[in-house]
C-alpha positions in Angstrom: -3.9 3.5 7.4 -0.6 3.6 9.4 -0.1 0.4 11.0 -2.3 -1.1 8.8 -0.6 -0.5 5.4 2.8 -2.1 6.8 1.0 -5.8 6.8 -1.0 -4.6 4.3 0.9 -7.0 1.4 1.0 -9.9 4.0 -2.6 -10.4 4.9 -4.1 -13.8 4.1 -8.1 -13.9 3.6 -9.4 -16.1 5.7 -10.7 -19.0 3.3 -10.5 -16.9 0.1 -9.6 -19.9 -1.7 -6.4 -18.8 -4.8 -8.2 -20.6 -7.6 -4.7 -20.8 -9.3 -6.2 -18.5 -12.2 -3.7 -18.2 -14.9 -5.8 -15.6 -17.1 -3.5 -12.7 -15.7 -6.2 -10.8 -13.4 -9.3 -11.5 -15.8 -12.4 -12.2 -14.3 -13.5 -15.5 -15.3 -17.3 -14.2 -16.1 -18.7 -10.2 -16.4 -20.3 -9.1 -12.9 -22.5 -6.3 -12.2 -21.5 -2.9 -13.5 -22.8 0.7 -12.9 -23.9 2.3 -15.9 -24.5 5.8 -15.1 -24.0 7.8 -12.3 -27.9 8.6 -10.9 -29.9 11.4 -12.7 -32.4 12.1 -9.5 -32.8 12.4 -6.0 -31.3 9.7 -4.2 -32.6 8.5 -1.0 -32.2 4.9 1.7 -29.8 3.8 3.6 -26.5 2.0 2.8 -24.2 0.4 4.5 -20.5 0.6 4.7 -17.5 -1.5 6.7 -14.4 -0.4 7.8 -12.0 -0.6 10.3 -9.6 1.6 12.5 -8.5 5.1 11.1 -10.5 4.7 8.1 -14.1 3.6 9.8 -13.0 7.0 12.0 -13.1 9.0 8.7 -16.2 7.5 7.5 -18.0 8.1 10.6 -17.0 11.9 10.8 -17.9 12.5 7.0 -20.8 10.7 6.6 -22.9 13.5 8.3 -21.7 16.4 5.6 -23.2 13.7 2.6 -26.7 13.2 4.4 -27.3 17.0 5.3 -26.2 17.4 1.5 -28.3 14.3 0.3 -31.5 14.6 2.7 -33.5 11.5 3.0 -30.2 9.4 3.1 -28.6 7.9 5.7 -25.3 6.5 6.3 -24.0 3.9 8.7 -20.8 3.1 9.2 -19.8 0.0 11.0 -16.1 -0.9 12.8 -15.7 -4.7 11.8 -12.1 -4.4 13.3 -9.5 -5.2 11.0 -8.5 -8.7 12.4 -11.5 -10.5 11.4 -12.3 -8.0 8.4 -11.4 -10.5 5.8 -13.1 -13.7 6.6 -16.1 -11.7 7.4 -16.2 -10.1 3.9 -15.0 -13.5 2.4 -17.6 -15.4 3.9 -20.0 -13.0 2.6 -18.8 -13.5 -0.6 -19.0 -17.2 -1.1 -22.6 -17.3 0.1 -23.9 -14.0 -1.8 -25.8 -12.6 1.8 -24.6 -10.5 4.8 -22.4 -7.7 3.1 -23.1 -4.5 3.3 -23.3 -2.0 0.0 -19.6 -0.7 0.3 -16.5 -2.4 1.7 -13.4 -1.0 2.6 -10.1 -3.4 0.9 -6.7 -3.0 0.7 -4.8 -2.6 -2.8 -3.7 -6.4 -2.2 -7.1 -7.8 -1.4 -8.9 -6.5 -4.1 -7.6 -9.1 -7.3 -8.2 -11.5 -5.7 -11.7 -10.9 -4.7 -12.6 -9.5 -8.1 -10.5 -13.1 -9.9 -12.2 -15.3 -7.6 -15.6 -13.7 -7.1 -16.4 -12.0 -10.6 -19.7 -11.6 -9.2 -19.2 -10.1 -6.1 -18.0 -6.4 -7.0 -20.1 -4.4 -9.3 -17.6 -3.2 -11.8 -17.3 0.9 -11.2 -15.6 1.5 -14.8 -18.5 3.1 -16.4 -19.2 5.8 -13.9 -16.0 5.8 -12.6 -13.5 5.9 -16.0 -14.0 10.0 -16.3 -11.8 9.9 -13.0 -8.8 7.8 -14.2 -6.2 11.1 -14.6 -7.5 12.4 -11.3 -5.8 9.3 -9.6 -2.8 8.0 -8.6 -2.0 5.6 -11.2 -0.7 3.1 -9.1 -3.8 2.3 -7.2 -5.5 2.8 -10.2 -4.1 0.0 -11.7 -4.4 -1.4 -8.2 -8.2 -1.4 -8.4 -8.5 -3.2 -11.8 -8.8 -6.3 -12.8 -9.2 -7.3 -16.5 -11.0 -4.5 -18.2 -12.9 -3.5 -14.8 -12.5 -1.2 -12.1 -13.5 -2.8 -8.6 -13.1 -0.2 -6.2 -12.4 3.5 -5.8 -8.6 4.5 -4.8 -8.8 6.0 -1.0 -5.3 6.3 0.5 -1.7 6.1 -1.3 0.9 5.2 0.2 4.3 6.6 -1.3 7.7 5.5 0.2 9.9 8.3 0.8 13.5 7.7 3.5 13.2 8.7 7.3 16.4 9.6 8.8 17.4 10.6 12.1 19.6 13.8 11.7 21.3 13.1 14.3 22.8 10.4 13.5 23.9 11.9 10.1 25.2 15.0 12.0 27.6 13.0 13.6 28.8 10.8 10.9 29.1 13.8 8.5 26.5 12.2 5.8 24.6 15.4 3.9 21.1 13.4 3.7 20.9 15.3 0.1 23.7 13.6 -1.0 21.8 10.2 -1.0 20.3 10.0 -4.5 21.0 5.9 -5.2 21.4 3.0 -3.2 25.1 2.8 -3.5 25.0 5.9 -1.9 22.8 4.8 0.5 24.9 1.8 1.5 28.4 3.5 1.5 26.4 6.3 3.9 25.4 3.1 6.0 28.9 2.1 6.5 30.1 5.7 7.4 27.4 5.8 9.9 27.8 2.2 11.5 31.3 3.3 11.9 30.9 7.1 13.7 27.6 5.4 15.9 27.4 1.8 15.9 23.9 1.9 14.4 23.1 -0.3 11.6 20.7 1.6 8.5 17.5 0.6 9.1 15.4 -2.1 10.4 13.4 -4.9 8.5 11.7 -8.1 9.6 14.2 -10.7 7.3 11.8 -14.0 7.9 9.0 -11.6 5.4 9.5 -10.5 2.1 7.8 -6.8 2.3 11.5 -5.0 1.8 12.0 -7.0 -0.8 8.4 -6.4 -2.2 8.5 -2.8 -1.9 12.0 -2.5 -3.9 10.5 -4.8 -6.7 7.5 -2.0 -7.5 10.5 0.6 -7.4 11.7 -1.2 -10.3 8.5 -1.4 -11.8 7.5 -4.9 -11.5 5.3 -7.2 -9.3 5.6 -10.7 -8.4 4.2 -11.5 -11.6 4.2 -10.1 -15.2 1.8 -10.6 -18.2 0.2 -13.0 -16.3 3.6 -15.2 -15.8 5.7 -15.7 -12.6 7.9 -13.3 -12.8 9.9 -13.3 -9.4 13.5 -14.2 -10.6 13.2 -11.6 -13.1 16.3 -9.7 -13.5 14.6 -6.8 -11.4 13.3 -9.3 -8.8 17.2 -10.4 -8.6 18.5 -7.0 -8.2 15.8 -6.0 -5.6 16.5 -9.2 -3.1 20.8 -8.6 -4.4 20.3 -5.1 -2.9 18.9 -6.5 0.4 21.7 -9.3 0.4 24.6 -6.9 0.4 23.3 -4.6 3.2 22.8 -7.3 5.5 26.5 -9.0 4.5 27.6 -5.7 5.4 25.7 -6.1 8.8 23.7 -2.7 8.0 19.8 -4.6 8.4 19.0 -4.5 11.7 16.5 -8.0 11.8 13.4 -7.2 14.0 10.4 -9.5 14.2 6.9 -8.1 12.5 5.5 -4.4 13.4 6.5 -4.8 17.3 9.9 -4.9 16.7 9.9 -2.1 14.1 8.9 0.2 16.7 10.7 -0.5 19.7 13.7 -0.6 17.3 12.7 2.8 16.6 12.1 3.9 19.6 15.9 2.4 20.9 17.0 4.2 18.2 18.8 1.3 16.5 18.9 2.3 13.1 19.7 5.4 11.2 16.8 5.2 8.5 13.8 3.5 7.8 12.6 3.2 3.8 8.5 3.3 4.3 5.4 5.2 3.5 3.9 8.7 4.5 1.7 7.1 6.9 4.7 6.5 9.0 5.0 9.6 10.1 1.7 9.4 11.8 3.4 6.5 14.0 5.9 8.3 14.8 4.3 11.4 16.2 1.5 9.1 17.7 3.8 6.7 19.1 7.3 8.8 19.8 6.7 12.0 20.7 9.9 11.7 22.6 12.1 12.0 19.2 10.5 15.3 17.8 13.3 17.1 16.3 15.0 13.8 15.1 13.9 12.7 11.9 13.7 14.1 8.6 12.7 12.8 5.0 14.6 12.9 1.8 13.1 10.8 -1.7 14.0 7.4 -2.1 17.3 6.4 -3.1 16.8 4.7 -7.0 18.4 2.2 -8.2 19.7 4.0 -10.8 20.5 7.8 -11.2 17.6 8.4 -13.6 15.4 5.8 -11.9 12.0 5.8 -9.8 12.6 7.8 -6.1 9.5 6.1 -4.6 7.3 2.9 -4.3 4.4 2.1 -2.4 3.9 0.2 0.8 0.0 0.6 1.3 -3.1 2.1 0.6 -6.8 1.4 0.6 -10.0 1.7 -1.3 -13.8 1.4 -1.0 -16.0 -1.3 -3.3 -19.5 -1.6 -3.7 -20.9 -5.4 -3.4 -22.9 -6.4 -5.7 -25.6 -7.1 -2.8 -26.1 -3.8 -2.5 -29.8 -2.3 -2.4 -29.3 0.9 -3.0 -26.3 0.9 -5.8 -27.0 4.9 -6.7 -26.7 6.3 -3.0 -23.6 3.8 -2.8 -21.6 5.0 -5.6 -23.3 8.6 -4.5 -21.3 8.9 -1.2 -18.1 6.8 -3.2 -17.8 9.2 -5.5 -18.6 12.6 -3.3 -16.3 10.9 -0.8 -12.7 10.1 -3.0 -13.3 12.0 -5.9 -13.4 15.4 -4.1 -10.9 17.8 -3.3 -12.2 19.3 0.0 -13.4 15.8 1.1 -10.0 14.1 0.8 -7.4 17.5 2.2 -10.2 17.1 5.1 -9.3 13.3 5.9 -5.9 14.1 5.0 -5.8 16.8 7.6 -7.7 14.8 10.2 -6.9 10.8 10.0 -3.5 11.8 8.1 -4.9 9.6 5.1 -3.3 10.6 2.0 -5.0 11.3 -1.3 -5.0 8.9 -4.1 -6.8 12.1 -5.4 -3.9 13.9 -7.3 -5.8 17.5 -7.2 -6.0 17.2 -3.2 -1.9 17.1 -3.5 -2.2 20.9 -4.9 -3.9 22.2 -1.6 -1.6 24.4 0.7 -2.0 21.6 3.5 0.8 19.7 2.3 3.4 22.3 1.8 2.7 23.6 5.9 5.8 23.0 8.2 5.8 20.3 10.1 7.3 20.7 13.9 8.0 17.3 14.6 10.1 16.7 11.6 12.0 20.1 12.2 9.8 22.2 10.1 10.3 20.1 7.1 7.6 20.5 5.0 7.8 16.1 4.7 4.3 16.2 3.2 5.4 18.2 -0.2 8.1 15.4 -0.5 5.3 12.7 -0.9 3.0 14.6 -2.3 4.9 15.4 -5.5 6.5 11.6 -5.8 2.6 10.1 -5.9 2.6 10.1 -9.6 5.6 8.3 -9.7 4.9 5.3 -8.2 5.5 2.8 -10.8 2.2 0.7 -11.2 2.5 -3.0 -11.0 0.3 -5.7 -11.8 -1.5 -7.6 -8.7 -3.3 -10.8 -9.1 -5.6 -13.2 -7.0 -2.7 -15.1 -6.5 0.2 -12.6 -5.0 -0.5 -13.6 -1.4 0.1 -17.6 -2.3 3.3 -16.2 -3.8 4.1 -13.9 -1.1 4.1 -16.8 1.3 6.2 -18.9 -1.0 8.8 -16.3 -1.2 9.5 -15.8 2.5 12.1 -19.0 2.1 13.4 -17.2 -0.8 13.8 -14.0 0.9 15.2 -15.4 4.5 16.8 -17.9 2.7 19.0 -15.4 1.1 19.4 -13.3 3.6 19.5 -15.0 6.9 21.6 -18.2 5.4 23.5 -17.0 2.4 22.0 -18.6 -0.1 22.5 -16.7 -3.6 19.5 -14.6 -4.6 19.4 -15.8 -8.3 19.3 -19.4 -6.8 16.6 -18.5 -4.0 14.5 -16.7 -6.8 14.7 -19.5 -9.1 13.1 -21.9 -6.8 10.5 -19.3 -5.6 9.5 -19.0 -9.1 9.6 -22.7 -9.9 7.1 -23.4 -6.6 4.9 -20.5 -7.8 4.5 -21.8 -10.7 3.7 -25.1 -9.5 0.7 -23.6 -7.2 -0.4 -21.0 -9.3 -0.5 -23.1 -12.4 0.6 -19.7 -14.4 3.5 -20.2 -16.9 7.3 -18.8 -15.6 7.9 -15.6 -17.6 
């Protein structure tokens, strides 16, 4: 979802209330669950919210599902995403006014499902069949406890944009880049031939540091247990650290200052997901010819080349009145080839769906990143992204660990120390244990 996806990790629900649960992601009761997927005819109406590219997708496909489905119908309403969450939130606390699906973001959805076990009907009984068809990170994503609370839409892998011209002239072969050392000794080489720092990131937020932690295969919270001074945690925001000492982060504040940056051409590369190639074509037509993508650097030579920074999903609420047309058009709508190449083709959302990643859509040249075929590149790193485990009470540690992170990084404080105290406040609000 483009713009979306970059504050996806950030967003705070308006009065979703972080209960402090300490059960590790387990629904505190059972909620309503789909036991089969319907045997008949289906027919009604439902209901489904969304916002922005996504609400655009819904509206175009919804026809193709009622001409296939006659005597259903499908409307689709734009909410607008700034007010999407206390709408939905509100809706949850007094059981009335939701519609039968809801579009959520990856972060959005533990929380919901921890602090309102009856809110989502559980989709793991119709839905399980599906489980190697998806990307396991947003699989994982969409479950809390034993449940499954929402069907995977969008992934979101990370890849590295780079402006070739910039390498041209500092003589860095992008293919060399295979770890972050690299990455930050081809940062110095390039500040030195242009004067351009390597890439841009907001250092008051901790979404860089985030988005390194799931490259190592961890979240902000393990087993249940605070788990952001882990020695992966340390690395991740120890990584961060020595780029900006070596005055290669170039600080811009929130998704404004990414893109002017951009646009000024201020840094060399910029570590985010597929959808940002949809902002750049959308919003910088100007630099066609100037970027290209290469993998991730990893952290270690045999380690993960991606993360995510992103993605979406659609839930059915358990106020539903018509639970078999709902899961109908959920399933006929994610769980479908055609369906998701079509949205990828048209909105540039990419498939969750790991059989729409086969299609000869992906592997087309694309023009504005020099013929590079950019989508392959993401495509085949989706089933790497290491899955991490999300709770109801990331965002309350997300906010905590913006000290942490700017802390470290704007004032020199040691990342170990920073980390340690993150953990230690965490703790205190979350009343989970410290891993």
């Amino acid at each position: 979802m483009k713009k979306i996806h970059v504050i996806a990790g950030i967003v705070i629900a308006g009065g979703l209330a972080m209960s402090g649960c300490a059960t590790g992601g387990v629904p505190a009761e059972d909620g309503p669950k789909i036991a089969q997927s319907p045997a008949g005819k289906i027919s009604g109406e439902i209901k489904i919210w969304s916002w922005d590219v996504a609400a655009k997708a819904l509206q175009r496909m919804a026809p193709a599902f009622e001409k296939a489905n006659p005597g259903v119908r499908v409307q689709v309403v734009d909410i607008g995403y700034d007010n999407a969450y206390d709408k939905i939130t509100v809706g949850l606390k007094s059981g009335a006014g939701l519609p039968d699906v809801i579009t959520l973001e990856d972060t959005q959805i533990p929380g919901y499902a921890e602090n309102f076990p009856a809110g989502l009907v559980d989709l793991s009984g119709v839905a399980g069949k599906y489980k190697p068809d998806f990307d396991p990170a947003k699989w994982a994503a969409a479950s809390s406890g034993k449940g499954l609370f929402a069907l995977p839409w969008d992934s979101a892998p990370v890849g590295l944009f780079y402006r070739r011209d910039y390498f041209k002239q500092a003589g860095v072969v992008p293919e060399s880049i295979l770890t972050w050392d690299d990455a930050v000794k081809a940062g110095e080489k390039i500040k030195q031939a242009t004067g351009k720092r390597l890439f841009v990131s907001d250092l008051t937020r901790p979404d860089g540091f985030t988005t390194l932690l799931q490259q190592l295969g961890q979240g902000y919270f393990k087993d249940g247990k605070v788990a952001v001074n882990s020695p992966e945690a340390v690395r991740a925001l120890t990584l961060l650290k020595t780029l900006k000492d070596k005055d290669l982060l170039q600080n811009e504040k929130g998704w404004d200052g990414r893109i002017t940056a951009t646009k000024q051409g201020k840094a060399a590369v910029q570590p985010t997901a597929a959808w940002w190639s949809g902002t750049l074509t959308g919003e910088m037509a100007e630099l066609s010819g100037k970027f290209g993508v290469i993998p991730l650097p990893a952290f270690d030579a045999d380690g993960s080349r991606t993360s995510a920074n992103g993605g979406s999903a659609l839930a059915i609420t358990s106020q539903t009145r018509n639970q078999d047309a709902a899961w109908a058009f959920v399933e006929w709508l994610l769980a479908n080839k055609d369906n998701q190449v079509s949205m990828m083709r048209t909105e540039a959302l990419f498939p969750a769906y790991l059989p729409a990643l086969t299609d000869p859509l992906f592997d087309e040249p694309q023009p504005y990143f020099g013929g590079q075929k950019i989508n392959r590149i993401f495509a085949d790193q989706v089933r790497n992204i290491p899955p991490v485990e999300l709770t109801g009470d990331d965002t309350q540690a997300q906010e905590i660990l913006k000290k942490a992170v700017s802390g470290s990084l704007l004032d020199g404080e040691d990342p170990k120390t920073a980390l340690d105290e993150a953990a230690a406040r965490i703790a205190s609000a979350t009343k989970r244990p410290l891993s």
